[in-house]
C-alpha positions as CSV (number, residue, x, y, z in Angstrom):
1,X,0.0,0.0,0.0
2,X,1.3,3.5,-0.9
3,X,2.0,6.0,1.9
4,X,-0.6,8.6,2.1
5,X,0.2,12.4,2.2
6,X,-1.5,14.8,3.5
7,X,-3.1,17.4,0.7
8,X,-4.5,14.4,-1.7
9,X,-7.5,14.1,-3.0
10,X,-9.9,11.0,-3.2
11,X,-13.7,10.2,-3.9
12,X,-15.6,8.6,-1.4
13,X,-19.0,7.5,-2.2
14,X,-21.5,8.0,1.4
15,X,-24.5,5.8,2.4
16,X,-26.2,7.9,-0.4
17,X,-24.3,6.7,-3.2
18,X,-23.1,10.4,-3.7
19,X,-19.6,11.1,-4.8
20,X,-17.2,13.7,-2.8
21,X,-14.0,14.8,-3.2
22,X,-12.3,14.6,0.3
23,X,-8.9,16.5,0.7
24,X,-6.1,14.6,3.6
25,X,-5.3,16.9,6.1
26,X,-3.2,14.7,8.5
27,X,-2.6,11.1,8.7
28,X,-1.9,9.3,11.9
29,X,-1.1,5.8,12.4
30,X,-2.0,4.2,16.1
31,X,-1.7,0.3,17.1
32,X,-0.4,-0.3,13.2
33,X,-3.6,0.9,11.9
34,X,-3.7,4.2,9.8
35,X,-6.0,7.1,9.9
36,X,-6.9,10.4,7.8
37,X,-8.6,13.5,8.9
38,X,-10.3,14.7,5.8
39,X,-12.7,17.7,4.9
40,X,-14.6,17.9,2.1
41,X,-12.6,19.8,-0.8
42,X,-15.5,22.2,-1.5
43,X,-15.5,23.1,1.9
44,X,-12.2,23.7,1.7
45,X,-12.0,25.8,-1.4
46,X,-14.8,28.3,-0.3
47,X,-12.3,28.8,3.0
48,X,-14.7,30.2,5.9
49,X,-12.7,29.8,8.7
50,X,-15.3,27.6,11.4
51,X,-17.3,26.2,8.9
52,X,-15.4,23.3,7.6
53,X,-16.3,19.7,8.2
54,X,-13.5,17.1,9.2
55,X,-14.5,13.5,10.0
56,X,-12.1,11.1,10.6
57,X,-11.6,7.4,8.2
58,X,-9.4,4.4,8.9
59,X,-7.5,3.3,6.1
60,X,-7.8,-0.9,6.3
61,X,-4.9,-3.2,5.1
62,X,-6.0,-3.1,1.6
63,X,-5.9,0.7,1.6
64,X,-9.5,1.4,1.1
65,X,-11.3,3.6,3.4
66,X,-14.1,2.9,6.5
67,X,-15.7,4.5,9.0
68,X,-14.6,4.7,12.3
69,X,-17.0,2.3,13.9
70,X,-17.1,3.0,18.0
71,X,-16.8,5.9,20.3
72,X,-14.0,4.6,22.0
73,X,-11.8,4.3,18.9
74,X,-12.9,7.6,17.6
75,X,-12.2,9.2,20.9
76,X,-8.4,7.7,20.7
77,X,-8.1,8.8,17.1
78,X,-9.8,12.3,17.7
79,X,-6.6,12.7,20.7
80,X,-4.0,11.9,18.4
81,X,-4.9,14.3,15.9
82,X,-5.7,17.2,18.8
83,X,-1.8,16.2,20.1
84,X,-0.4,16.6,16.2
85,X,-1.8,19.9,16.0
86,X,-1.4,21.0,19.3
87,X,2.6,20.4,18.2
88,X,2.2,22.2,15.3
89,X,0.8,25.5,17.2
């Protein structure tokens, strides 16, 4: 599986069957699993500060995408990204 970097772009497809062009704005690996942070790039192109969705997706060992499927996990993945950017500040 490639490395993923942050700034690429993908198309998910939600529960919907809807297309959407997610940007990554941080990867994390935790316990040899890897995670993205992504926002949706439209969001991102209008630019309001405060307005911008990010949702979090584990990347599974075939390099596809899911959803993060309990609170707990979400919770450990949701620290690890506040700890990256609180680094970065």
């Amino acid at each position: 599986m490639e490395k993923i970097e942050v700034g690429e772009v993908f198309t998910i497809t939600d529960e919907n069957d809807t297309e959407q062009e997610v940007e990554v704005l941080g990867v994390v690996t935790l316990e040899n699993t890897d995670y993205i942070a992504v926002s949706f790039v439209e969001d991102l192109q209008e630019g309001e500060e405060g307005d911008i969705d990010v949702f979090f997706l584990k990347v599974d060992e075939d390099g596809d995408f899911t959803a993060i499927e309990s609170d707990e996990e979400f919770d450990k993945v949701s620290s690890a990204f506040d700890a990256i950017l609180d680094e970065e500040v």
